[in-house]
C-alpha positions in Angstrom: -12.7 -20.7 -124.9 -10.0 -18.5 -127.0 -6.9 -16.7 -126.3 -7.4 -13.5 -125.1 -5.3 -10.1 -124.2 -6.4 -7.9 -121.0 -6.0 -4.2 -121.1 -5.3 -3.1 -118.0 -2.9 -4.5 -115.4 -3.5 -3.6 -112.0 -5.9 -5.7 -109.3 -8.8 -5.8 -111.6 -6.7 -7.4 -114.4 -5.2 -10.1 -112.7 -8.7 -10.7 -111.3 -10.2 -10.4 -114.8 -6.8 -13.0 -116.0 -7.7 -15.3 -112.6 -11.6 -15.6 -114.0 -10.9 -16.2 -117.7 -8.4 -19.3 -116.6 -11.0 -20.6 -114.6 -13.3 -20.4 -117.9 -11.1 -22.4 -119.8 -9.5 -19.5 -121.7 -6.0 -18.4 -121.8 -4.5 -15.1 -121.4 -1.7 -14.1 -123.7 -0.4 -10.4 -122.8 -1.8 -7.4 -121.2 -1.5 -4.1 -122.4 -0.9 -1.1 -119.6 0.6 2.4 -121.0 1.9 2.2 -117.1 4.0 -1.0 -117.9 7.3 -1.6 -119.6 6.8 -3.8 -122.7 8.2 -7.2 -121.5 7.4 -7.1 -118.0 5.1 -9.7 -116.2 1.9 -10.0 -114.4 2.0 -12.9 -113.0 3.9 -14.8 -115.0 2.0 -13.3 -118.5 3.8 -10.1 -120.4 3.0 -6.9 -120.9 2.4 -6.7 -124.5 2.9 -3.0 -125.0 0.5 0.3 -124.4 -2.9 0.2 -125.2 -2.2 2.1 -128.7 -0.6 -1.1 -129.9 -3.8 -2.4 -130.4 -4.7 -0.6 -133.6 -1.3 -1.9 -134.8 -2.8 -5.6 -134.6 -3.0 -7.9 -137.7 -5.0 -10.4 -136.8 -8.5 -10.8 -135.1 -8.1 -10.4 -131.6 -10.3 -11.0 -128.2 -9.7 -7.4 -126.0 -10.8 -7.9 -122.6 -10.8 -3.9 -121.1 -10.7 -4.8 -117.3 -10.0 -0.4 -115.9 -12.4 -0.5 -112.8 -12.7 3.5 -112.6 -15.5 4.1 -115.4 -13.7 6.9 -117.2 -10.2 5.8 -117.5 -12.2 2.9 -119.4 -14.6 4.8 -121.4 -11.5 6.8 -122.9 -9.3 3.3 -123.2 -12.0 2.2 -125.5 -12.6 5.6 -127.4 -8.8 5.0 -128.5 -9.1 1.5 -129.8 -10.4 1.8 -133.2 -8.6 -1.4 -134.7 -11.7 -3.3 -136.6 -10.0 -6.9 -135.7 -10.5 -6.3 -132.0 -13.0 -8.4 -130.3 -14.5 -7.5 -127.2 -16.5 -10.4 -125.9 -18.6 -10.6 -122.7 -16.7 -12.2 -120.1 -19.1 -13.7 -117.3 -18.1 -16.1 -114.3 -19.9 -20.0 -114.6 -21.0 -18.8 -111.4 -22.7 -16.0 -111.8 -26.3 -16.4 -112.0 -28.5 -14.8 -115.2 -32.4 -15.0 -115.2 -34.8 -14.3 -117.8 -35.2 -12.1 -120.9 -32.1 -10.1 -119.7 -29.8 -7.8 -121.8 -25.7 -7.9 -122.6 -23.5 -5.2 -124.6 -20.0 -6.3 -125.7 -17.2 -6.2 -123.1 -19.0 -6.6 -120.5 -17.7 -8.4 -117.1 -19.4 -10.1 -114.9 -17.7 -11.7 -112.0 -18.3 -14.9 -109.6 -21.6 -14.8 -107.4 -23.5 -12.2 -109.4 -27.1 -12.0 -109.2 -29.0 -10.8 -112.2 -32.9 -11.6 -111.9 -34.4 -10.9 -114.6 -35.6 -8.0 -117.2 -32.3 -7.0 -116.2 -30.1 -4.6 -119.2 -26.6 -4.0 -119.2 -24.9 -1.7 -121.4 -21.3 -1.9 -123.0 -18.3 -2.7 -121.1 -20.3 -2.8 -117.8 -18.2 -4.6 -114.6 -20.7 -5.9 -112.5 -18.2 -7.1 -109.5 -18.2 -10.3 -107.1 -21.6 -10.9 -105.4 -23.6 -7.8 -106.5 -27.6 -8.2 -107.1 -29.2 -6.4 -110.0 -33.7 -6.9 -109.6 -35.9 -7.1 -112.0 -36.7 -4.5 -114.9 -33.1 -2.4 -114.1 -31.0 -0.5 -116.5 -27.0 -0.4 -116.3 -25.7 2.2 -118.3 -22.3 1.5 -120.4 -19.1 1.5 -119.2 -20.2 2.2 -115.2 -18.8 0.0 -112.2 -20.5 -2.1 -109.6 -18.2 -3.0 -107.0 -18.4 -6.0 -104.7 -21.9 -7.0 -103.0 -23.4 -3.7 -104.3 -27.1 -4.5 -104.0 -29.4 -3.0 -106.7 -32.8 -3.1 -106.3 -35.9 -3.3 -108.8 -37.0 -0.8 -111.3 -33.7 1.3 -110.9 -32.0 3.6 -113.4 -28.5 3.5 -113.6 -27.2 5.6 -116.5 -23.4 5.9 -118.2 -20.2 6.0 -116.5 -21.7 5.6 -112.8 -19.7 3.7 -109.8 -21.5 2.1 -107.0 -19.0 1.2 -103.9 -18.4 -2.2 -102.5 -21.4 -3.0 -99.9 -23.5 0.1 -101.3 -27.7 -0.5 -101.5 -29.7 1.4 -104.4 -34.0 1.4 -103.4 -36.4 0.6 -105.9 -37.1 2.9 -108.7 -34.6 5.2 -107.9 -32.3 6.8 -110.5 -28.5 7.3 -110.7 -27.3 10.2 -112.9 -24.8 9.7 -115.7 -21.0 9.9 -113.9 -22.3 9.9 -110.5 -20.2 7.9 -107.4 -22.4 6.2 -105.0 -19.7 5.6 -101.9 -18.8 2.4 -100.0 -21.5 0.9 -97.7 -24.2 4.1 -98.9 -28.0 3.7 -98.9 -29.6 5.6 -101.9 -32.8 6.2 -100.8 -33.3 9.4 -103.7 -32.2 10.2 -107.4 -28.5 11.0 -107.3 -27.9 13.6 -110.3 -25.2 13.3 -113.0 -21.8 13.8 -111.6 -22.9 14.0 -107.5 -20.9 11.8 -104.8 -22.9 10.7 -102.2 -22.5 8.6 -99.2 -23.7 7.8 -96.0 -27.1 6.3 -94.4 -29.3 7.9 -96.2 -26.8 8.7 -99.0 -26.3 12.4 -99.2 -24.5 14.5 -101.8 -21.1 15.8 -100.4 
């Protein structure tokens, strides 16, 4: 694999630096506008903010690895440099069945299940041990945290985040920007923008 930078350097990044090592890539700098230029993250600098990427002169591979859905929507909306790359990055573990679907920038971490007639859209995170079923939509940019399980024939649309341990039912639908809370079982549509939790998952 290439050389690649990380925006982003909190838990997720160094997770996201831990994984592309283990692929046989090597990280060269994060970017972080909450870092001082020149400081390390384990043991690779911080490059500069995340605006120094439009100053870059070269091609370059841009791995954006912001967990909260949002914050990495607008990281992205501010990266306009035509020489950044943003490649899928997916764990040799995780596990990819038929006729599914990638974006760019997606992530896709170790013991993922994705069956198959399974569609994810830009910059999705699908995080360690989740299950997507058959014929399910990810919508760009949202979050699945660890061992989320979705099942079958489910909607998810833009910007959504799904809790570590959380279950989505068959054929159910998860509105643009909605928050599905640790450990919930959606048993209904959740509407754009509703947090729900619990068992049954219930707007709060």
């Amino acid at each position: 694999m290439s050389n690649f930078v990380i925006v982003g350097g909190g838990g997720f990044g160094r997770e996201t630096a831990w994984m592309i090592q283990e692929l046989g890539g090597r990280v060269t700098g994060f970017f972080d506008d909450y870092l001082p230029e020149g400081a390390q993250v384990d043991q690779v600098p911080v490059m500069g903010s995340v605006a120094r990427l439009n100053e870059q002169k070269e091609w370059l591979n841009v791995v954006v690895a912001i967990a909260d859905p949002q914050a990495r929507q607008k990281v992205v909306a501010r990266l306009h440099n035509p020489l950044l790359r943003f490649p899928n990055v997916v764990h040799p573990t995780a596990r990819l069945g038929f006729n599914n679907q990638m974006g760019r920038g997606c992530i896709v971490t170790a013991g993922v299940i994705c069956t198959t007639h399974v569609s994810l859209g830009d910059f999705v995170i699908v995080n360690l041990g989740t299950t997507i079923g058959h014929d399910t939509t990810i919508g760009s940019y949202s979050s699945l945290m660890p061992q989320a399980t979705i099942a079958g024939n489910v909607r998810v649309e833009m910007g959504v985040f799904v809790g570590s341990h959380a279950c989505v039912l068959q054929q159910r639908r998860l509105g643009a920007q909605c928050t599905v809370g640790a450990g919930a079982v959606v048993t209904r549509d959740v509407a754009e923008g509703t947090i729900v939790k619990g068992v049954p998952a219930r707007a709060i």
